[in-house]
C-alpha positions as CSV (number, residue, x, y, z in Angstrom):
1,X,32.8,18.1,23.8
2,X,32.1,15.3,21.8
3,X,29.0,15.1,19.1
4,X,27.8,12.4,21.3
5,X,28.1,14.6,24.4
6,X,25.9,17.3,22.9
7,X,23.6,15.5,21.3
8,X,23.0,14.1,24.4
9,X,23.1,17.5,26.2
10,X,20.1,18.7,23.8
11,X,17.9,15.3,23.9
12,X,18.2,15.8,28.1
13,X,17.6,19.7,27.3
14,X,14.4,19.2,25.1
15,X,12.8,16.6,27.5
16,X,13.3,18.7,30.4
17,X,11.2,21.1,29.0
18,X,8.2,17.9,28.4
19,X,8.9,16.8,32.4
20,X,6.8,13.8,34.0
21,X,3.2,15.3,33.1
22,X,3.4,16.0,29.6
23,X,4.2,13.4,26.2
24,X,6.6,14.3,24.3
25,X,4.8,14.7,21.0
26,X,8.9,15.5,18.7
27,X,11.9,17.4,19.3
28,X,12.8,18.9,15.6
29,X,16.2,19.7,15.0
30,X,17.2,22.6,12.2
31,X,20.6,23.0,10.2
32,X,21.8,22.6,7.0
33,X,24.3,20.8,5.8
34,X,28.3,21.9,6.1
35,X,30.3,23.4,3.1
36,X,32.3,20.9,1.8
37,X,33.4,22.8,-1.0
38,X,37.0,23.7,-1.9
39,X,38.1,27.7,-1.8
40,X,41.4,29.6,-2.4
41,X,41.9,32.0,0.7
42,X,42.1,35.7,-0.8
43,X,45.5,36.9,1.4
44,X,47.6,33.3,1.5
45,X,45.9,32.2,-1.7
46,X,46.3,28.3,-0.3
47,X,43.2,26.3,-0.7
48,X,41.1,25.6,2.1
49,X,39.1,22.4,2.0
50,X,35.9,22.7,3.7
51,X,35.3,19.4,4.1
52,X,37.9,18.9,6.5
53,X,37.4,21.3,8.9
54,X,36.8,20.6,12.2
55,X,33.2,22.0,12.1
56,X,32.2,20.0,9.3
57,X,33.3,17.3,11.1
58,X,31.5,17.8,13.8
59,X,28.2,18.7,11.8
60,X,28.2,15.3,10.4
61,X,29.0,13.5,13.1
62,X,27.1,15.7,15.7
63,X,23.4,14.5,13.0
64,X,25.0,11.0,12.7
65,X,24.1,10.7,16.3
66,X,21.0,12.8,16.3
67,X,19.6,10.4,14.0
68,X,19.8,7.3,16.7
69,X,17.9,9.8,19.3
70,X,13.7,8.3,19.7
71,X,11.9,11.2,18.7
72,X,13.5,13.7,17.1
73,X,13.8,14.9,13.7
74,X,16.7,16.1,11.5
75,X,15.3,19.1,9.1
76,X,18.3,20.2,6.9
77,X,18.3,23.1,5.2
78,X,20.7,23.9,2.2
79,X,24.1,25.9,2.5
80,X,24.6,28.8,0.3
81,X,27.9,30.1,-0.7
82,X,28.6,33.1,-3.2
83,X,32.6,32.6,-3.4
84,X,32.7,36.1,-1.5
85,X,35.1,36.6,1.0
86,X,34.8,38.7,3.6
87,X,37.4,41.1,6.5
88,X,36.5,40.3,10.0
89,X,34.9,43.6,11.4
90,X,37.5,44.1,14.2
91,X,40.0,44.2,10.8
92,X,37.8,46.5,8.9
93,X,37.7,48.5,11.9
94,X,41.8,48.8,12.0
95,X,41.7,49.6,8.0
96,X,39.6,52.5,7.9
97,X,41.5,54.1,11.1
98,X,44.8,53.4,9.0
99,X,46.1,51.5,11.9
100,X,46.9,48.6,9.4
101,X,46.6,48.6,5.7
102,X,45.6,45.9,3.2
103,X,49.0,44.5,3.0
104,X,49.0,43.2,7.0
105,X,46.1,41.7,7.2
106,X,46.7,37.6,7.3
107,X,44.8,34.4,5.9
108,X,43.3,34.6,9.6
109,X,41.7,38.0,8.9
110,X,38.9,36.8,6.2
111,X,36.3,34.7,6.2
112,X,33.9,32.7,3.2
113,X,30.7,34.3,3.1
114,X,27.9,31.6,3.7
115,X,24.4,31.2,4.6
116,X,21.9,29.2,5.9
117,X,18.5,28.5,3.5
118,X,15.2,27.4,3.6
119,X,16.0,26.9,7.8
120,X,13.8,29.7,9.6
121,X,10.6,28.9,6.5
122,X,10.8,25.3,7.7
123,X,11.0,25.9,11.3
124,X,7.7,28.2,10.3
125,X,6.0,25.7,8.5
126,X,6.1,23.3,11.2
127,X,4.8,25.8,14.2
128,X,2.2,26.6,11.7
129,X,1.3,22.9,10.9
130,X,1.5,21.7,14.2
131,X,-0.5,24.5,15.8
132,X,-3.5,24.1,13.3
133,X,-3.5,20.6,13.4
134,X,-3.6,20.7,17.1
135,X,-1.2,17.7,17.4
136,X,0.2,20.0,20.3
137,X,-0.4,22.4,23.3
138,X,3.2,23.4,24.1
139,X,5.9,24.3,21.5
140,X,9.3,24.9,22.8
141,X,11.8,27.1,20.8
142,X,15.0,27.0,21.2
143,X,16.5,30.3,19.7
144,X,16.9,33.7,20.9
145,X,15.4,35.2,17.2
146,X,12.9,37.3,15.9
147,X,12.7,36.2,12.6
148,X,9.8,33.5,14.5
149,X,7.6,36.0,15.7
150,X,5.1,35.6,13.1
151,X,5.2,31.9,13.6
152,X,5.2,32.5,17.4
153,X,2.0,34.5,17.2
154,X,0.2,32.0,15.0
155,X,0.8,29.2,17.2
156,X,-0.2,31.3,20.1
157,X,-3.8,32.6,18.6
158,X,-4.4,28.8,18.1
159,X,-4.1,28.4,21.6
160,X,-0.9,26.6,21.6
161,X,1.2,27.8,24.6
162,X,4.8,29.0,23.1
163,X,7.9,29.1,25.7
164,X,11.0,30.1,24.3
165,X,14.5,28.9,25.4
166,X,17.1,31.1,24.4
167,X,19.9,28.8,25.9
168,X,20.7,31.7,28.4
169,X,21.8,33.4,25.7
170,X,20.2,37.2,24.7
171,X,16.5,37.6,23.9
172,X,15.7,39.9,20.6
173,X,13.2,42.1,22.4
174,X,10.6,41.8,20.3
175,X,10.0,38.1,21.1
176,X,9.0,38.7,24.5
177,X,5.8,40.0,23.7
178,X,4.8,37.2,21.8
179,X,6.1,34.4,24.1
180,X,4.0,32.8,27.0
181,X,6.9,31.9,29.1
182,X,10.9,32.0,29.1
183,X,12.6,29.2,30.6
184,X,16.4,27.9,29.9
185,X,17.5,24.7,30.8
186,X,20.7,24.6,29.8
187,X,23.2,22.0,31.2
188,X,26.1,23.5,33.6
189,X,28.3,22.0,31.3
190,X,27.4,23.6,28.1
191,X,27.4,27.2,29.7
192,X,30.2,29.1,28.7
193,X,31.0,26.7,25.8
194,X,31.0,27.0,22.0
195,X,30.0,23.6,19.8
């Protein structure tokens, strides 16, 4: 699929949740931006440029069309990278059974450790400013993690009715009890894919 064809997908996702009786108040979209650094892989020792990867790629040009959607608004986080390297854990696994040692193990076996920043406080900040402002009565989350439950429960005590979508994908259990409905309404032709 195409950046278009997803950003698409998730515009039609997020205003089938709104439906014919309700006005769409915004659809906020979280992410940071890709790693366009430049690394030497550990095992090969060639350099890998981030910036060309095909998921960089895509990032960029999957928020280049986000931007022209009515509505919606792009929240980028930062990118965080250490320089650390790390083994795959099916890899790990094979090294401490002895199956493999250190001297098998491919360019394909490691990966650059990176993380996301400042996403799940501004997706928090926003439940929280939206609920006691009441500029809304329905928040839908898209996400499947518990690190919202505190934003979850704020939004509900405010009276703000909170339906999670987890994109049929697994629910952390602890949501559920802080949810007022579950609903996915993910296209047929985005199941079963990776973006």
């Amino acid at each position: 699929m195409t950046a278009c064809d997803v950003a698409n997908a998730m515009y039609t996702m997020a205003h089938a949740h709104v439906g014919k009786n309700n006005i769409l108040y915004r659809i906020f979209y979280y992410d940071c931006q890709p790693l366009e650094k430049k690394f030497h892989n550990p095992i090969s020792n060639k350099v890998v440029d981030f910036s060309k990867t095909k998921e960089c790629i895509f990032r960029k040009d999957l928020f280049e069309e986000l931007k022209k959607k009515r509505k919606l608004a792009l929240r980028i986080g930062t990118v965080k990278d250490n320089g650390s390297w790390q083994i795959y854990a099916p890899k790990v696994k094979e090294l401490l059974n002895g199956s493999i040692s250190v001297d098998d193990l491919s360019e394909l076996d490691v990966y650059l450790n990176i993380r996301q920043k400042g996403i799940d406080m501004k997706i928090g900040v926003d439940i929280t400013s939206l609920s006691l402002k009441r500029f809304v009565d329905t928040i839908v989350l898209f996400s499947g993690d518990a690190d919202f439950v505190p934003a979850a429960k704020l939004a509900r005590r405010e009276g703000v009715d909170f339906i999670l979508d987890p994109m049929n994908a697994n629910v952390d259990p602890q949501l559920f009890e802080h949810i007022d409905g579950l609903k996915s309404v993910l296209p047929p032709k985005l199941r079963n894919k990776s973006v």
